[in-house]
Structures are given as structure tokens and as C-alpha cells.
C-alpha positions in Angstrom: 2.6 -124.7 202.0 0.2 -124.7 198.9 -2.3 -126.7 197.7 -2.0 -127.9 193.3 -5.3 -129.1 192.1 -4.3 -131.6 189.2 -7.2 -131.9 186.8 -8.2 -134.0 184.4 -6.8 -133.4 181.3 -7.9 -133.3 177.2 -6.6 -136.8 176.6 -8.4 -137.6 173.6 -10.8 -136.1 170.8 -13.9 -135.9 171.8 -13.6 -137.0 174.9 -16.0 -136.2 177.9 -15.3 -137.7 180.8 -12.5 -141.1 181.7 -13.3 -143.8 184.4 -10.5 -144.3 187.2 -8.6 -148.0 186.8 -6.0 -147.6 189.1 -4.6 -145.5 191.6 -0.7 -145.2 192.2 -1.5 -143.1 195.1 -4.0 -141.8 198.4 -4.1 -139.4 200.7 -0.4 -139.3 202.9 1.4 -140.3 200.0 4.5 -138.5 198.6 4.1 -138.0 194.9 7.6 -136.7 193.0 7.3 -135.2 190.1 6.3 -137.1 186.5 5.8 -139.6 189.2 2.2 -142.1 188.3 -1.0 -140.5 190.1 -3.3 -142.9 188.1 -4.7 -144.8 185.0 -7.4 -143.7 183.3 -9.5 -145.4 180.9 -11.8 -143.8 177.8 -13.9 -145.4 175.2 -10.2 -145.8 172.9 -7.3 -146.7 175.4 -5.9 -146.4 179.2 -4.0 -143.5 179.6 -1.8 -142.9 183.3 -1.9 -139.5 184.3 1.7 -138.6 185.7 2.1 -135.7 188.5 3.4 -132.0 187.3 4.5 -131.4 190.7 6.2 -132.8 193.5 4.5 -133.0 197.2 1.9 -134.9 199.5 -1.8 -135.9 198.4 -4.5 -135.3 200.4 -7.2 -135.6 198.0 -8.2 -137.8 195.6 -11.1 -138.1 193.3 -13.3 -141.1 194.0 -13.0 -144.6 193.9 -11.6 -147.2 191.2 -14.8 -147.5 189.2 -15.9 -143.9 189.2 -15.8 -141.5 186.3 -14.2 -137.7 186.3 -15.3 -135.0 183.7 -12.5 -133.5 181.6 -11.5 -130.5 183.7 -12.5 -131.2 186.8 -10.2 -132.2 189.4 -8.7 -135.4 189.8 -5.8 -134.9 192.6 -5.0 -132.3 195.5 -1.6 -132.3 196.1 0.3 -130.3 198.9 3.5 -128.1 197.8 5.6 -126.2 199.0 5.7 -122.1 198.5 3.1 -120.0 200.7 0.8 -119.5 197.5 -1.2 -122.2 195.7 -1.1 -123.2 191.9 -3.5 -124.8 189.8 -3.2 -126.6 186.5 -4.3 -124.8 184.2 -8.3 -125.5 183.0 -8.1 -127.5 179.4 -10.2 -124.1 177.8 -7.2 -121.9 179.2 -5.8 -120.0 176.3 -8.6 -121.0 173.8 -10.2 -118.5 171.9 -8.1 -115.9 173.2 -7.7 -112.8 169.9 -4.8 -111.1 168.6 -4.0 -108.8 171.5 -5.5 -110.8 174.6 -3.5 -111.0 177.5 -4.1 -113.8 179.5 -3.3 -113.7 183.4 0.0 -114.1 183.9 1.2 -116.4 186.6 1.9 -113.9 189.1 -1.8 -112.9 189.6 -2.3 -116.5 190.6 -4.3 -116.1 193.9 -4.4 -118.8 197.1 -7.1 -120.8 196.3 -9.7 -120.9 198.9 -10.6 -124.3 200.6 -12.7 -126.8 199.0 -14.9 -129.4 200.0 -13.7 -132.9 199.6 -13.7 -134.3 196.0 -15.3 -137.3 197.1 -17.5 -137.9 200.2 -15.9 -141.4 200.7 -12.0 -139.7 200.9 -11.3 -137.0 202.7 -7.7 -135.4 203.4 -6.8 -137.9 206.2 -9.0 -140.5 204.2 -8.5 -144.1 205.3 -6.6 -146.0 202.0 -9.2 -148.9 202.5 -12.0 -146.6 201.5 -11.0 -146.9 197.5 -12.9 -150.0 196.5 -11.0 -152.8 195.2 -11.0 -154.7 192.0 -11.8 -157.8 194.1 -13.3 -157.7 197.3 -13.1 -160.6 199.3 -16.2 -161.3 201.4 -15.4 -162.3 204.9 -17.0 -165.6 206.6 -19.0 -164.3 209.7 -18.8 -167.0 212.5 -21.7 -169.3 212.8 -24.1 -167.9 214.5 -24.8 -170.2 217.7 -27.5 -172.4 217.6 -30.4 -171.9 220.0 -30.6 -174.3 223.5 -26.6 -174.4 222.6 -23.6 -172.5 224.4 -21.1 -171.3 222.8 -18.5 -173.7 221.5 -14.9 -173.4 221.5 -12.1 -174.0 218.7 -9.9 -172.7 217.2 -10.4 -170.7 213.5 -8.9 -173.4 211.5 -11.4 -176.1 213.3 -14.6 -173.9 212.4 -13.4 -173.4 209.2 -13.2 -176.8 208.6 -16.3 -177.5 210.0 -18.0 -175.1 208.2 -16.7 -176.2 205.2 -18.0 -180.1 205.8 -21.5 -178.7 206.6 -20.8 -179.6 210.2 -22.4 -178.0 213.4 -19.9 -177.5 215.8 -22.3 -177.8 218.7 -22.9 -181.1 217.8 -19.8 -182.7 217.5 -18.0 -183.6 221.4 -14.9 -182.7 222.1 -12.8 -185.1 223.6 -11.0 -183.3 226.1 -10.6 -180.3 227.9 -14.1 -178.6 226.2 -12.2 -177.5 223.2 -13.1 -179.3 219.7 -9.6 -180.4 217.9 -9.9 -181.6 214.3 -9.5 -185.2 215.9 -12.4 -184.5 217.4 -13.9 -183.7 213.7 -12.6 -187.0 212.2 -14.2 -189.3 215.0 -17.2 -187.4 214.3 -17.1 -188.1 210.3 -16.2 -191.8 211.0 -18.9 -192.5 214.0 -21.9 -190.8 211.4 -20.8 -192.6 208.5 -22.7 -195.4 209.3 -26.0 -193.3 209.4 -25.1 -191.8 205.9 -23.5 -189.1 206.8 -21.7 -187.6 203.9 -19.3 -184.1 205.2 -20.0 -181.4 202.4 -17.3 -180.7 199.6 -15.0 -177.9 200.2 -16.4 -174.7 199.6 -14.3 -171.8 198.1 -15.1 -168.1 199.3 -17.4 -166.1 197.8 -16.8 -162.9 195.7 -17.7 -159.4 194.8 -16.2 -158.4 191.3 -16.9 -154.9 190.8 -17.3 -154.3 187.0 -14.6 -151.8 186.0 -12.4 -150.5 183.3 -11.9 -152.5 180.4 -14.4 -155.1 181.5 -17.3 -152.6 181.8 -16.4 -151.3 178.1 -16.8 -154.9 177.0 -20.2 -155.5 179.2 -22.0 -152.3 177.9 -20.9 -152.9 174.1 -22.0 -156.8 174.0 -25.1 -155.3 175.6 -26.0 -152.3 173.2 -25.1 -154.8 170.2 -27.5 -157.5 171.5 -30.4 -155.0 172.6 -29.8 -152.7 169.1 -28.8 -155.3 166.6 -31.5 -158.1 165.2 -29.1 -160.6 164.5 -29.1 -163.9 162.9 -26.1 -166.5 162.2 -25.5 -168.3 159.3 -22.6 -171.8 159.9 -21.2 -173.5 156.8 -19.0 -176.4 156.4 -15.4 -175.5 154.6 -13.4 -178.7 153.8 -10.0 -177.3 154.7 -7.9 -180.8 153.9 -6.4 -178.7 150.7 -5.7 -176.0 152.8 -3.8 -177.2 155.4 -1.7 -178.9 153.3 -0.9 -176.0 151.4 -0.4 -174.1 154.8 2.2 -176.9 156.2 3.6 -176.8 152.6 4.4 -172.7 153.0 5.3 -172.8 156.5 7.7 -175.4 155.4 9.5 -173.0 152.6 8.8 -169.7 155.4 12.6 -169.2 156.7 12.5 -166.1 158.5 9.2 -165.1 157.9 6.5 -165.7 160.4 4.8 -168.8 160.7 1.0 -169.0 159.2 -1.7 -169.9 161.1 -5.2 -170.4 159.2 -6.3 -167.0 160.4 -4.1 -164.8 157.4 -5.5 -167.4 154.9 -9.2 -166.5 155.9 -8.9 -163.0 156.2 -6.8 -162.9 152.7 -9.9 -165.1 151.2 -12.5 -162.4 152.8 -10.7 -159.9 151.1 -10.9 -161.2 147.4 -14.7 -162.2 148.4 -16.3 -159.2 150.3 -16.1 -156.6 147.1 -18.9 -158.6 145.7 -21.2 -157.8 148.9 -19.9 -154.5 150.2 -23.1 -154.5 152.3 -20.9 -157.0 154.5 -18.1 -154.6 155.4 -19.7 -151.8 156.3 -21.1 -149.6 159.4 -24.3 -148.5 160.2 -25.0 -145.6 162.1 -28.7 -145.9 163.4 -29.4 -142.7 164.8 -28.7 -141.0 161.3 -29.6 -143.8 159.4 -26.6 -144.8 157.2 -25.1 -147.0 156.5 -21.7 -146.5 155.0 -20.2 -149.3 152.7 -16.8 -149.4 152.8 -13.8 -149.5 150.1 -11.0 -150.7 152.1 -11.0 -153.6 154.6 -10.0 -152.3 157.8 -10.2 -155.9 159.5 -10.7 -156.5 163.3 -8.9 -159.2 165.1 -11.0 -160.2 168.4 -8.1 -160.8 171.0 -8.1 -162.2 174.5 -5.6 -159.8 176.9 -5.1 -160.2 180.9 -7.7 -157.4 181.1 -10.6 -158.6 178.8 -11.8 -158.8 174.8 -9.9 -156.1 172.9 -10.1 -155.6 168.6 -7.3 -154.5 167.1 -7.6 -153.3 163.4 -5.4 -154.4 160.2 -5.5 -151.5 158.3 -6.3 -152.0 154.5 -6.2 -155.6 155.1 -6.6 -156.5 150.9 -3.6 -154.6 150.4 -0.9 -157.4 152.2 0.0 -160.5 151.5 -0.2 -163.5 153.6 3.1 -163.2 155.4 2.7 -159.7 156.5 -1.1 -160.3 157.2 0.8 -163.1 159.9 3.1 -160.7 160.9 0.5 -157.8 161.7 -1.7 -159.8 163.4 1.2 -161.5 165.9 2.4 -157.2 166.6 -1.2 -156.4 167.4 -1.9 -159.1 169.2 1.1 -158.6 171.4 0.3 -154.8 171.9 -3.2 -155.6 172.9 -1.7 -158.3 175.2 0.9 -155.6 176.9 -1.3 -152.6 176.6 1.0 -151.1 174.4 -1.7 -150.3 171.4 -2.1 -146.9 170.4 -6.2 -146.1 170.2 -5.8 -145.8 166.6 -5.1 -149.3 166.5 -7.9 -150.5 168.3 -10.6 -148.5 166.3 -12.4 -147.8 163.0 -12.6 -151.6 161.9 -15.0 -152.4 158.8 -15.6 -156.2 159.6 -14.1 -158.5 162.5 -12.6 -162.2 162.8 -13.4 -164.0 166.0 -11.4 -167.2 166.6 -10.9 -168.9 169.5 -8.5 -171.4 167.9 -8.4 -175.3 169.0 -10.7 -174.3 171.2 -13.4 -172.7 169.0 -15.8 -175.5 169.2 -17.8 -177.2 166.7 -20.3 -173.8 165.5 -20.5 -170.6 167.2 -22.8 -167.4 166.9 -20.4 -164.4 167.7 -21.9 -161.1 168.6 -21.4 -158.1 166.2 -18.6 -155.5 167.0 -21.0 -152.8 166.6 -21.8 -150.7 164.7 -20.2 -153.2 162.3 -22.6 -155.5 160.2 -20.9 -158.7 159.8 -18.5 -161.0 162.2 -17.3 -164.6 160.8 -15.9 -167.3 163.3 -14.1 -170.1 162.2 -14.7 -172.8 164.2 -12.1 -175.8 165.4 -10.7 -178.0 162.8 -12.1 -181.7 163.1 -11.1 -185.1 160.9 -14.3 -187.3 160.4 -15.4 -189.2 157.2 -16.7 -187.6 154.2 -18.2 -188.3 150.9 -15.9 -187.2 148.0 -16.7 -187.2 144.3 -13.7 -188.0 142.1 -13.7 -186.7 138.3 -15.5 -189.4 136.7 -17.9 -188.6 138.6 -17.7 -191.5 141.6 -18.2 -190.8 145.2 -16.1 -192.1 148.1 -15.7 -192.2 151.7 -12.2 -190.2 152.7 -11.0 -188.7 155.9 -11.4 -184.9 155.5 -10.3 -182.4 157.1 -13.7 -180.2 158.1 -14.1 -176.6 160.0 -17.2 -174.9 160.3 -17.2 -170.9 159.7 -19.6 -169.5 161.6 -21.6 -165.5 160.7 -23.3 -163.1 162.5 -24.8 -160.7 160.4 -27.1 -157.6 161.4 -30.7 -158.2 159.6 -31.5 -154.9 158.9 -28.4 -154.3 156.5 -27.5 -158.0 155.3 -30.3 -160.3 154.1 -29.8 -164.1 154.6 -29.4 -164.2 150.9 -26.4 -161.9 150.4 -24.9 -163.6 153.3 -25.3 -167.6 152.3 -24.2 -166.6 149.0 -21.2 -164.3 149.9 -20.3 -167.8 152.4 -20.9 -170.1 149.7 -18.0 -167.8 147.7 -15.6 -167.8 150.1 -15.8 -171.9 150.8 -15.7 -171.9 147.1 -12.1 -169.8 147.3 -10.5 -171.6 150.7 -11.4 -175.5 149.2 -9.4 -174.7 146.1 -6.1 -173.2 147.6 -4.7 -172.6 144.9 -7.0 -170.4 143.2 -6.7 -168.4 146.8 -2.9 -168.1 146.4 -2.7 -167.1 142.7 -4.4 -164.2 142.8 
């Protein structure tokens, strides 16, 4: 029998090292070949890492959490044959000039033992060793109160007990030495009169270890918040116009897909942002530029199963309404199923947050760095308003209102450029049709 080393590897530009999501296998399991080993996650996408080989694992590299260097290995796998193979290293065949001759395979030689790739997991490694996702923590028994013997029921009774915030050594058993929840009712009902009151049911406590996506999301929100000075600007839209002309078009749609306010906003940001290109840019901090961008490459902040993922419309001013609705349904979906290619879920210029009917009334989103700028709208609300007719009268209507809501990085965007580039844009989505004919 030999021993393959799989290791880790080049699965993406520039990459340096991937943390472990998942493993499909541990140590004992068969593996078949192109069969799923595990899934690895870099700064752009997941990525599962399928077997070369067919055979047994008895090594694997760390726990779910832990990160792995390009290169190095990831899984030992026993096969048969008397001599052992290894993948080749990711700088194999690099470099090599006209005339090199690289080893062939036949000067492979056994490769000598090696020391466990993690000291947690070791050839007959128990499979409970890989830390969960989630790791339940287990109720010790209550520890028995002093003066008191030890008191017997059954696992369901203490748990109920404990629970109600009952001692168990104080409640008497009615028979036999053994408490019975009967026992715990005429307990409730004969201390009810002193003002007894049995505690609400507790749920168990939790561990959540921070992994994967979810760690990606914790460290970005964190670097934007401790590297980004930011400050919010909200502004009321009246919208009434627009949602008429919305219902009006999704009326006439036929096969086309339906329109949510979202396409109307980022069409509106489109025609707007030219005249502040300070707004959809980047800025990189450590070599001090900051690149204004041409084209809006817009980011669409989505909810997925595994956490806050931003998929990008590329060149954004370039569609129209419908397929602006239609590109943000596919990558919505893809982001949903894990099906987005990391090209799609990088290089925005600018990014709409929206949590829908549930947005609330004003928001302060943080910046998808090293964007500049991120604009919320907020939930739709009907309350009075004061309208001015064209003579020039005011009068109370019910109005359709939304707050939009920006986060803007102070030391690119002043509040100036970004009150006036919001008063623009409410100036473009309260007159609809101005919006639509251009």
C-alpha cells in the first residue's frame, strides 16, 4: 500500500492560503476517485476540492475553521501499489527552460513517514475531534446542595425542574423516594400561595464558532468600521409618482420580469452619479488613491442561507430597467444557491442595500469597502403630507413616502457633494417620467 498526499491546490489568483468549511470525509473513510474531500473558502468564492485518487484517508488537515497554505497538504490518502505518489507541488513545472527535464514519474520515491498534519487528528483520529459548526453545550447535573443527599428522578423530571428554577431537594416526593412530575406540579400549586412564580423555559446555550462565510463578513464590517470615518446622510423621496408608474409597467410587462423599486433606483443612480464621480469610486489607503470610476459596476447586498454576499451588475448604466430586474433576480439566485462565479461577486464601484418591507424607517449601512458610498432605501410608508398645487396652493394628501438612506466615507465624499448628489436623485425618482425618458 502507498500513501498520496493531496495538497492544496492554486485555486485562484493571488491566492495564499483557503480556510476549511466542510469536510466530506475523516480518517477511515473510503474516498473514490473525483469523489468530495472538502470545501474550501477564499477571500472570492467556496471552492470543493474533489479526490485524484481512489483509497482510505488517514489524515486530514485540521479542523473546520482552520486555514491551509497553498501547497501544503490537505489530505493523506492510502492506495494501493507498494510505492507512494504525491500530487504534484503547484511550482512543479514552473520556470523550467527549453531543455529541462523534469523528473519523470518513475523516479518517484516512497515517501518517508510524516508527522500528523494536525495535532488534534491523527491516522486513527476520533471523527468528533473536527469541531463543529454548532456545538451544543451539555447541561451538567445540578450539583447537590450541601446538608442534602442525593435526590432521585428521572432526566426528563430534572430537566424540568431545572428549567422552572426548581431545587429538586426541596420538593417531596410522594412515593417510593423518587420525584415524578406530579410531584413537581403539587409543588408549583402548594408555593403558589407564597408567590412562587416557576421560571420560563430556558432554551440551551450555544457555541457558534465563527467560520467560512460568516468570518469573511465579521472581519470586513470590522476593517470598514475601524478604517472608514463615516457619516450618513437620510432624505425623504416622495415615491407616490413612482409607484404608480411602476404598477403601470408591471401591468404592460408580459413576459418580462416583474419590477421591484430596486431597478428604478439603481437606473436613477446611474443618470445621477456622473455628476459626482467621487461617489462611485475606490480608495485604496495604503497607496493613497483613489480611483473614480467610468462605469458603474453596481453591488446588490443579498441575504443567502450562509451570510451577506454582494453580487455585482456589471456596467449597470448600460441596461434598461427590465434587464437591470432580470440581472438582479439571476444573481440573487446564484448567491442564494452558491452557484456565483467570484467574478460576480467582486470589483463593485458603489452598492445598494435594501432590506425591502422590512427596511425600516432610516438606516446607516456600512460601506462595502474599499468602496466610498452605499445608499439604502428604506420601507415605503403612507402618512399625510403637504402638497403645493400649480397655483401655487398647498394641501394635505396621502403620499406615498421612503426614506433613502447614505453612507459615505469622509475622507473622499464631503457632506456637500453628497446632500447635493441626494437632492438630484430625489429630484429624478419624484418626477418618473423624466427618469423613464431618458
Amino acid at each position: 500500500m502507498g500513501r498520496y498526499t493531496f495538497r492544496l491546490p492554486d485555486i485562484g489568483e493571488g491566492i495564499a492560503e483557503a480556510e476549511i468549511v466542510a469536510w466530506h470525509v475523516q480518517p477511515g473513510d473510503r474516498v473514490e476517485e473525483d469523489g468530495r474531500l472538502a470545501d474550501m473558502m477564499t477571500d472570492k468564492a467556496t471552492v470543493e476540492m474533489e479526490s485524484p485518487v481512489s483509497g482510505t484517508v488517514l489524515e486530514v488537515a485540521g479542523a473546520v475553521g482552520d486555514t491551509v497554505a497553498i501547497g501544503a497538504p490537505l489530505v493523506v490518502i492510502e492506495v494501493e501499489g507498494e510505492e507512494a505518489v504525491d500530487e504534484p507541488s503547484p511550482l512543479q513545472g514552473r520556470g523550467l527552460g527549453e531543455g529541462d527535464d523534469p523528473a519523470p514519474a518513475s523516479r518517484v520515491e516512497p515517501e518517508p513517514a510524516e508527522e500528523p498534519l494536525s495535532p488534534t487528528l491523527s491516522p486513527e483520529g476520533d471523527r468528533e475531534q473536527v469541531a463543529p459548526a454548532i456545538t451544543p453545550m451539555a447541561d451538567a447535573p445540578a450539583p447537590a446542595r450541601p446538608g442534602h443527599a442525593k435526590v432521585l428522578a428521572s432526566p426528563a423530571v430534572r430537566q424540568r425542574a431545572r428549567d422552572m428554577g426548581i431545587d429538586l431537594a426541596e420538593v417531596r416526593p410522594a412515593e417510593d423516594g423518587r420525584v415524578r412530575h406530579s410531584d413537581l406540579d403539587a409543588f408549583i400549586a402548594y408555593n403558589a400561595a407564597g408567590g412562587f412564580q416557576p421560571a420560563g423555559r430556558k432554551g440551551r446555550d450555544e457555541e457558534v464558532r465563527v467560520i467560512g462565510l460568516r468570518r469573511r463578513i465579521a472581519e470586513n464590517m470590522a476593517a470598514s468600521k475601524r478604517n472608514i470615518p463615516h457619516f450618513a446622510y437620510v432624505e425623504e423621496f416622495d415615491v407616490t409618482a413612482l409607484e404608480e408608474a411602476r404598477a403601470q409597467l408591471n401591468a404592460a410587462r408580459g413576459d418580462r420580469p416583474k419590477l421591484t423599486l430596486l431597478p428604478l433606483l439603481i437606473a436613477a443612480i446611474c443618470r445621477t452619479v456622473p455628476n459626482y464621480p467621487m461617489l462611485n469610486a475606490r480608495y485604496d489607503d495604503e497607496a493613497g488613491i483613489v480611483t473614480r470610476h467610468g462605469a458603474v459596476h453596481m453591488g446588490i447586498a443579498t441575504q443567502t442561507p450562509a451570510g451577506l454576499m454582494v453580487p455585482v451588475i456589471r456596467d449597470a448604466q448600460d441596461r434598461n430597467l427590465w434587464q437591470l430586474a432580470q440581472e438582479i433576480a439571476r444573481l440573487a439566485q446564484a448567491a442564494r444557491d452558491g452557484s456565483a462565479k467570484p467574478a460576480e461577486l467582486s470589483g463593485s464601484t458603489m452598492t445598494v442595500t435594501s432590506l425591502g418591507p422590512l427596511a425600516g424607517i432610516a438606516t446607516t449601512p456600512v460601506i462595502n469597502r474599499p468602496e466610498v458610498c452605499i445608499i439604502g432605501p428604506n420601507r415605503i410608508v403612507e402618512r399625510p403630507a403637504y402638497v403645493k398645487a400649480a397655483d401655487g396652493t398647498e394641501r394635505i394628501e396621502k403620499r406615498k413616502l421612503m426614506n433613502v438612506s447614505m453612507s459615505c466615507d469622509h475622507r473622499v465624499v464631503d457632506g456637500w457633494d453628497a446632500a447635493n448628489f441626494a437632492q438630484e436623485l430625489k429630484a429624478l425618482l419624484e418626477a418618473p417620467a423624466v427618469l423613464l425618458a431618458g
